[in-house]
N, C-alpha and C positions, 0 to 999 in steps of 0.2 A: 494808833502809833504805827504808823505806813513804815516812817525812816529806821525805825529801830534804835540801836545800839549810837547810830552818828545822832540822834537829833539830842542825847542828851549830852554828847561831847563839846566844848568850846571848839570854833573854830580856832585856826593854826595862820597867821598871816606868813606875807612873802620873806619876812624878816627872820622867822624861826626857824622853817624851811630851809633858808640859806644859811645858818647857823650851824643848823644839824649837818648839812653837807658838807661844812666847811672844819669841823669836829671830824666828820669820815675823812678828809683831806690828811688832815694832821695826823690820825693814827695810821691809816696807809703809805703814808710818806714816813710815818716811826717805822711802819713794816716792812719798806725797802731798804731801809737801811740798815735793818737785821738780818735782812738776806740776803745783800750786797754781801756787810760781813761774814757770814756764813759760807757764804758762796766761795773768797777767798780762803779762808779759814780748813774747806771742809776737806775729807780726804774718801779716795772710792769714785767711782763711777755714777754708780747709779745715786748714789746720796748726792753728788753734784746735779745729776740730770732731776731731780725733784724739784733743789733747791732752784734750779734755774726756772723750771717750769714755774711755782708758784711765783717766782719773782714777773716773769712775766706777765702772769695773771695780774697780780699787783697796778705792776704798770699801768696795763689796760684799766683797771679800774680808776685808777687816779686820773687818766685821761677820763672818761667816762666822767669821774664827778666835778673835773672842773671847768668840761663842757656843760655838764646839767646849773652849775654855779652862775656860769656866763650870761645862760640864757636868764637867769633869773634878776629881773628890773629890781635896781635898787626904789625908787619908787615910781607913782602913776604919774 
């Protein structure tokens, strides 16, 4: 048993893959727009500069998956 743990798994085609990414799409964009709100909402200083911070992270991520999305051929 060389492969281990992967040889008794089913493979995952391109189709699932972009499903799963496209699910992180959807709750990262529910995320921005929690901390949009919050961002206007919020009061303080330093609770603003959080909320900004992870909002930007956000961002980047959602950039991030919907370049990984892009690249992925719908088929061969």
């Amino acid at each position: 048993m060389a492969f281990g743990v992967l040889a008794e798994r089913p493979m995952r085609g391109r189709g699932w893959i972009k499903a799963l990414r496209q699910e992180e799409v959807r709750q990262v964009r529910a995320r921005i727009a929690e901390l949009e709100r919050d961002l206007m909402a919020t009061q303080g200083r330093h609770r603003r500069f959080e909320t900004g911070h992870e909002l930007r992270n956000a961002k980047f991520r959602l950039q991030r998956l919907e370049e990984c999305i892009a690249a992925i051929p719908d088929k061969m």
